[in-house]
C-alpha positions as CSV (number, residue, x, y, z in Angstrom):
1,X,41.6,-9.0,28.2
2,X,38.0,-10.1,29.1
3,X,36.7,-7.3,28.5
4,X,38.0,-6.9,24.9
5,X,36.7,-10.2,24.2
6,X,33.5,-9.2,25.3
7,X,33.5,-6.2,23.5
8,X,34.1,-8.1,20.3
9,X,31.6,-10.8,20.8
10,X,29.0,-8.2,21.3
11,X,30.1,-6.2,18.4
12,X,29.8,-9.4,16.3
13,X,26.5,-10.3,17.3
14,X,25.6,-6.9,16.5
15,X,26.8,-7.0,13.6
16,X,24.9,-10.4,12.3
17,X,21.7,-9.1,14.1
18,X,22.1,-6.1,11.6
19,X,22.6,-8.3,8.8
20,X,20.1,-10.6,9.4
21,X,17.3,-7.3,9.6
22,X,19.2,-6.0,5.8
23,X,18.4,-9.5,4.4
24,X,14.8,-9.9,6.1
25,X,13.9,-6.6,4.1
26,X,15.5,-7.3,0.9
27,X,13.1,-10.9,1.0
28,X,10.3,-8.7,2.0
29,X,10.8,-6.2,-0.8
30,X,11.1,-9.1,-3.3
31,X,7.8,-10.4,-2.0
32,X,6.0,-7.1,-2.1
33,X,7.1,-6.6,-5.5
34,X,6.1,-10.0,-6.9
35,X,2.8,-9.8,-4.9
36,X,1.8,-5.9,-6.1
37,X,2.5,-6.9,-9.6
38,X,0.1,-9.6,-9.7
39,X,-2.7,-7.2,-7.9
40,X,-5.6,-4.7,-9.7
41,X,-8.5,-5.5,-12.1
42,X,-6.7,-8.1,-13.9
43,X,-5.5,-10.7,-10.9
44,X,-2.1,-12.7,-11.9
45,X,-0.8,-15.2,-9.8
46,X,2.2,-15.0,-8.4
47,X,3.5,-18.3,-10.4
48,X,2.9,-16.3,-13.7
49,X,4.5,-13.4,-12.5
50,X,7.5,-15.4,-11.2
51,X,7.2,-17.1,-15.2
52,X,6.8,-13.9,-16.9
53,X,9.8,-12.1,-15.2
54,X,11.8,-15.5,-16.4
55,X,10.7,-15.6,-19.4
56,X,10.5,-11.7,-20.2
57,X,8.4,-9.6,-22.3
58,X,9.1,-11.8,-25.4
59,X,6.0,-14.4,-24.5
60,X,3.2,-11.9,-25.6
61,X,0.8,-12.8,-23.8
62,X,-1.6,-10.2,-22.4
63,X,-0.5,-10.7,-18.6
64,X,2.8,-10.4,-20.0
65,X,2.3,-7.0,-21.2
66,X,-0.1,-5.8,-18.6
67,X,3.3,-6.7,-16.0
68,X,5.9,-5.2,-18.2
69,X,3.9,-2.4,-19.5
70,X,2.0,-1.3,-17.0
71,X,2.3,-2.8,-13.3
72,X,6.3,-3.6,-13.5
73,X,7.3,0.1,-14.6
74,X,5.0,1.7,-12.1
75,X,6.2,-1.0,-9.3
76,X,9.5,0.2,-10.3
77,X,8.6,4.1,-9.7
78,X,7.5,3.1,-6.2
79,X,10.5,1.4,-5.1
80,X,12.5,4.6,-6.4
81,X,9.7,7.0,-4.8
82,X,9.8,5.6,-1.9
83,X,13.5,5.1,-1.5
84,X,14.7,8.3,-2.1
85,X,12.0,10.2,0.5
86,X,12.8,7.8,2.7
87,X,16.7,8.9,2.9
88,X,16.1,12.5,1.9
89,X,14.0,12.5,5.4
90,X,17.1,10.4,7.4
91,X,19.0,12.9,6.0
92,X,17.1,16.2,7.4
93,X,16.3,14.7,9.9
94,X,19.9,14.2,11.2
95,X,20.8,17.6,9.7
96,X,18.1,19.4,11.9
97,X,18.6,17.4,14.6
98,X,15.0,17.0,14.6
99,X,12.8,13.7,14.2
100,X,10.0,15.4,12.8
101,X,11.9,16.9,9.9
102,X,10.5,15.3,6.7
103,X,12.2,15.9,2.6
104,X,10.2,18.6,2.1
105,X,11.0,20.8,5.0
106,X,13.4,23.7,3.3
107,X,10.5,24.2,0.8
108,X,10.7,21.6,-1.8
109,X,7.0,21.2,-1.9
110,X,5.9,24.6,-2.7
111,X,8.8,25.1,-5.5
112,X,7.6,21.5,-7.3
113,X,3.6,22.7,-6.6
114,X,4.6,26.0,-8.2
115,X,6.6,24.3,-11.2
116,X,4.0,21.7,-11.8
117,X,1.1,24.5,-12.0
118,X,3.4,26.5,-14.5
119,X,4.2,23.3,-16.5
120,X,0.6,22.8,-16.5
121,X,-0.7,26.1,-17.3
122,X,1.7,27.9,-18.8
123,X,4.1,25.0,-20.7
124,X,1.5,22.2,-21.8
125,X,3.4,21.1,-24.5
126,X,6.7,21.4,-22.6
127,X,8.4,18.1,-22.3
128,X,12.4,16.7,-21.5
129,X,13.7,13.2,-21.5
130,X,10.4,11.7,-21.3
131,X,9.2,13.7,-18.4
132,X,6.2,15.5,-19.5
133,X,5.6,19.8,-18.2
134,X,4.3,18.8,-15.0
135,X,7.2,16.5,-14.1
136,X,9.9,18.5,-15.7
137,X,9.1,21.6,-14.1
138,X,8.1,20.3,-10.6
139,X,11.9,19.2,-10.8
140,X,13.2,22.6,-11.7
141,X,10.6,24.6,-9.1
142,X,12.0,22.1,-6.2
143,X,15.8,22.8,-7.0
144,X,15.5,26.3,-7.6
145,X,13.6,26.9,-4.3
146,X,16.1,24.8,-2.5
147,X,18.8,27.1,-4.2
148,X,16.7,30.2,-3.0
149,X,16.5,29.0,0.6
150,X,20.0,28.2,0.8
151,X,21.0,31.9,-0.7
152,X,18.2,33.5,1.7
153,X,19.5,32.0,4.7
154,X,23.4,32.1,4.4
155,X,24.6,34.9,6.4
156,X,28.7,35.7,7.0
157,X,29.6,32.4,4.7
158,X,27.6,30.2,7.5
159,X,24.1,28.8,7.3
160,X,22.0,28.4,10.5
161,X,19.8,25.3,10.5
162,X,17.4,26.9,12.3
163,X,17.5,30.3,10.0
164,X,17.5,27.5,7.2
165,X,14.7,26.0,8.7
166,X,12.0,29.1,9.1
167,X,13.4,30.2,5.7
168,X,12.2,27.1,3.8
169,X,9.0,27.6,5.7
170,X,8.4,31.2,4.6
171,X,9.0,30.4,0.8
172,X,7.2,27.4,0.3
173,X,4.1,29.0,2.1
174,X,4.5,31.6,-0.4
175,X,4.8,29.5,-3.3
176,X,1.8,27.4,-2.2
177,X,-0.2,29.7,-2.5
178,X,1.1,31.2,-5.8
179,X,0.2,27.7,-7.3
180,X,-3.3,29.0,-7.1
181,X,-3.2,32.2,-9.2
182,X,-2.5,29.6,-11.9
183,X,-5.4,27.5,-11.3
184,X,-7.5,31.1,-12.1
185,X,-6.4,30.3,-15.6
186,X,-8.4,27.5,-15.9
187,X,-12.0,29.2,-15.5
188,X,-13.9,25.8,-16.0
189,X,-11.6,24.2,-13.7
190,X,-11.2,21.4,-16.1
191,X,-8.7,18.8,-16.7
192,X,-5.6,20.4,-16.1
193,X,-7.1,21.6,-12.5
194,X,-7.9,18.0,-11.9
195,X,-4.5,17.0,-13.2
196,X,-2.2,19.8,-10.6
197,X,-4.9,18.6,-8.2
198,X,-4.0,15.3,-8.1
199,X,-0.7,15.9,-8.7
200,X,-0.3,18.2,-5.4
201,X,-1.7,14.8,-3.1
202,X,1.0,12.2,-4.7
203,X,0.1,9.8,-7.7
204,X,2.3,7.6,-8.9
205,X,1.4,7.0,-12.4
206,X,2.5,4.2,-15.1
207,X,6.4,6.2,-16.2
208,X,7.6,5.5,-19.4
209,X,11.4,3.8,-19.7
210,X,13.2,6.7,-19.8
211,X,11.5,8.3,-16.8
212,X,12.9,5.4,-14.9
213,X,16.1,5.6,-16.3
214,X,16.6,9.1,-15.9
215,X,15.6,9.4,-12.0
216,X,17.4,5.9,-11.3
217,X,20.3,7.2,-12.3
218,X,19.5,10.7,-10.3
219,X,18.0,8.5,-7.1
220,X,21.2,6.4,-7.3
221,X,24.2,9.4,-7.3
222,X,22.2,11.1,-4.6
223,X,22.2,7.4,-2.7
224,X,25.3,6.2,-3.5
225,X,26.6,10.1,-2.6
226,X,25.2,9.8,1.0
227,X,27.2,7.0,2.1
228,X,30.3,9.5,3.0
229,X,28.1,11.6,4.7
230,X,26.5,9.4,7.3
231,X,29.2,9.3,9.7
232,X,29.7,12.9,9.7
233,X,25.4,13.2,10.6
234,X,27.0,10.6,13.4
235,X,29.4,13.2,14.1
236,X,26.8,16.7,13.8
237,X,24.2,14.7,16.1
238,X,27.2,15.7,19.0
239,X,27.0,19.3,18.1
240,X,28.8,21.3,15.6
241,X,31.1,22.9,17.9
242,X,32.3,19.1,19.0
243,X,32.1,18.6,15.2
244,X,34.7,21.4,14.1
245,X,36.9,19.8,17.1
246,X,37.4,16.9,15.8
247,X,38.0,18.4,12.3
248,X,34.4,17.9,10.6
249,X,34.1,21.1,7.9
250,X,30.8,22.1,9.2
251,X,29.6,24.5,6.6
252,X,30.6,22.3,3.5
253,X,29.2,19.0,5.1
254,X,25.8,20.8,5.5
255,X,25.4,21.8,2.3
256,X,26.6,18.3,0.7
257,X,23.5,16.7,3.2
258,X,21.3,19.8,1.7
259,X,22.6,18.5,-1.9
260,X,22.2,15.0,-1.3
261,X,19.0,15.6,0.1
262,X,17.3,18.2,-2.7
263,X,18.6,15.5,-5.4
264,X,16.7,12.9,-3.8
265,X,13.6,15.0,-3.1
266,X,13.3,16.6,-6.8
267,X,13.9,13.3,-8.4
268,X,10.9,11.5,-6.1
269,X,8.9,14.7,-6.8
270,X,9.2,14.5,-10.4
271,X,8.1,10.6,-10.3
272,X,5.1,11.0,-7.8
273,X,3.8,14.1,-6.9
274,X,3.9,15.6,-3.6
275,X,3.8,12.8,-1.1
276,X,3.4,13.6,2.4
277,X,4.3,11.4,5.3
278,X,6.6,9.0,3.9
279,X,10.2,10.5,4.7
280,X,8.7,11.3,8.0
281,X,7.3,7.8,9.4
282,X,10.2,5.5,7.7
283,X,13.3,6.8,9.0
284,X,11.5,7.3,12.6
285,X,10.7,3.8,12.9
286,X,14.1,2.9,11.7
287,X,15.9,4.7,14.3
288,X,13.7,3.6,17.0
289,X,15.1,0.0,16.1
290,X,18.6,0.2,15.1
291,X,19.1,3.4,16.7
292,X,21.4,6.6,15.9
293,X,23.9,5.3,13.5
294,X,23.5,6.7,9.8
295,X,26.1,4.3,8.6
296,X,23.4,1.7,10.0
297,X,20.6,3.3,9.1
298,X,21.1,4.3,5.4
299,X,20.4,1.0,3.8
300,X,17.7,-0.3,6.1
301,X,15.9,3.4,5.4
302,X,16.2,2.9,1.7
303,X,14.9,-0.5,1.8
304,X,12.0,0.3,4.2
305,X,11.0,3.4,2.2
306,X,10.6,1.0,-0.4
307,X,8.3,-1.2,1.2
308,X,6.3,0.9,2.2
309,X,5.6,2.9,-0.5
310,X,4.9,-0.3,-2.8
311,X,2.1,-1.4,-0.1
312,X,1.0,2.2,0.1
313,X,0.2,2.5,-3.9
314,X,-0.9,-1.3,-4.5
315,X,-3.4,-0.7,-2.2
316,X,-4.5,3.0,-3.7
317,X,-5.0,1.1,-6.9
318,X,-6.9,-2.1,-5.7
319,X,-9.3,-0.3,-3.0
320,X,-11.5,0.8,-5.1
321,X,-10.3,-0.5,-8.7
322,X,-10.7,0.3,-10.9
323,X,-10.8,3.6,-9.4
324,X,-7.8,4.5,-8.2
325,X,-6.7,6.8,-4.7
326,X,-4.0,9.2,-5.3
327,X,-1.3,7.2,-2.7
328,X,-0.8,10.5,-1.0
329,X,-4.1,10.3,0.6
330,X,-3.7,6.7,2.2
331,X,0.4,7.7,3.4
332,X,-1.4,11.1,4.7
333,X,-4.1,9.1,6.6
334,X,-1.1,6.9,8.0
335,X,0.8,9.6,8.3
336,X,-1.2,12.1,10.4
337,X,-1.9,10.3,13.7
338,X,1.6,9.2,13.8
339,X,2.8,12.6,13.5
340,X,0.8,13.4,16.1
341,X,2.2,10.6,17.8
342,X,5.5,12.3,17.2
343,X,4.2,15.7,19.0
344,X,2.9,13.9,22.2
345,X,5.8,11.5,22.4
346,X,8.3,15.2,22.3
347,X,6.3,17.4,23.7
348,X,8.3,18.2,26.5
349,X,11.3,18.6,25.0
350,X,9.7,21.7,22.8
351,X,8.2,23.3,26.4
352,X,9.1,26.9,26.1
């Protein structure tokens, strides 16, 4: 009997530390925005932001339509960025079994670099729901490599991770490098160069209102579509014979995470680029403090993400302003030594 009540009182206090550290970061993310949308060449206080977000676009003033036009849609596209690579790396990461498994590791990347070089090149005029070539077919390049991958490494109705893994590897390689038969094209290297050039190292531009609608509404499914799935990563981190024990379809629930995860990835990469490092660090450092649970560690990872991303861009933009960094470079220079981190910290455990 003591030890029930034990049990529970433990489990409660668990479960209010775990709420407290949910509504920490949801402060924190309110903070960041307010803060980063008062930040670059025009400074706003925070007490006109605060006035302006009350008040709405309606007031007219010119901070009011540097926030709403500018600073609040590209704030916006952070938070979504940010979210979704965040998760899309929890997710592989869990799927692989493998901390150092980021969103782009089944070959994303070199599908969207191969798309957006082809939009560029090829498509100029090309545009879809607001998304202009580059965007559009970055999107397309990502899922259809995905698709590719999958097909390549599905043998006898089962897909290997680790055949699944070395495939991705192979064809985004490949399609890297393809990117740069395109750039031949442009024999001045001239706009369009610079343009897949800073694409390919993550810039979050100012969207338009549709954009955001459109990958909200993608970057929302694919969340609100991973909740089922993080007990069963819960389950998979046990083993996937253990998992088909206790009645987990193995096969189906790896391609729903591979889904879930490709959704989330093309949508970020249609927003921002290629950016490097962030569905790596995020959902590391969230499992080093709440541990193993994906139930757990789906909203906090989401949240993080966010954070992080929003801190990583407002300072790209106010560095140097009014020069801007492409906010790939600044998550690559965080990104690198922790990684590294990563290989000391498991080096052992990869010891042939």
């Amino acid at each position: 009997m003591e030890t029930e009540i034990a049990e529970k009182t433990a489990s409660g206090s668990s479960t209010r530390v775990y709420l407290s550290i949910l509504a920490f970061l949801l402060v924190v993310l309110a903070g960041v925005l307010v803060l980063s949308m008062g930040m670059g060449a025009t400074k706003i206080g925070v007490r006109e932001v605060l006035t302006s977000l009350l008040i709405g676009h309606g007031s007219g003033s010119t901070d009011s339509v540097i926030l709403f036009e500018i600073r609040f849609p590209r704030v916006l596209a952070s938070v979504l960025v940010g979210a979704a690579l965040s998760v899309a790396g929890l997710l592989f990461q869990g799927l692989f079994r493998n901390p150092m498994a980021d969103p782009y590791v089944i070959g994303s990347s070199g599908g969207a670099a191969l798309g957006a070089g082809i939009g560029l090149f090829l498509l100029p005029r090309f545009s879809f729901l607001g998304f202009g070539a580059a965007a559009a077919m970055a999107f397309v390049g990502s899922v259809a490599t995905i698709a590719l991958v999958y097909w390549l490494a599905r043998t006898n109705g089962r897909v290997p991770v680790v055949t699944l893994l070395l495939a991705g590897f192979a064809v985004s390689t490949m399609l890297s490098y393809s990117t740069y038969f395109l750039v031949v094209l442009d024999d001045n290297f001239g706009l369009r160069t610079r343009v897949l050039a800073s694409w390919l190292t993550g810039v979050i531009s100012v969207p338009r209102w549709t954009q955001l609608e459109v990958t909200a509404a993608m970057i929302g499914s694919g969340l609100v579509f991973c909740f089922p799935l993080a007990r069963r990563l819960n389950t998979l981190a046990l083993g996937d014979d253990y998992a088909r024990q206790v009645g987990v379809q193995v096969e189906k629930t790896h391609l729903a995470i591979i889904l879930a995860g490709s959704l989330l990835t093309a949508a970020a990469v249609s927003l921002g680029g290629v950016i490097s490092f962030v569905g790596l660090i995020v959902p590391h450092m969230a499992r080093l403090i709440l541990g193993p649970d994906h139930v757990r560690l789906l909203p906090v990872t989401a949240i993080a993400g966010a954070i992080f991303l929003v801190l990583a861009d407002t300072l790209a933009r106010t560095m140097l302003a009014p020069s801007e960094i492409p906010v790939g470079l600044l998550t690559a220079f965080i990104g690198g030594p922790f990684f590294l981190y990563l290989l000391r910290r498991t080096r052992r455990e990869y010891t042939l």
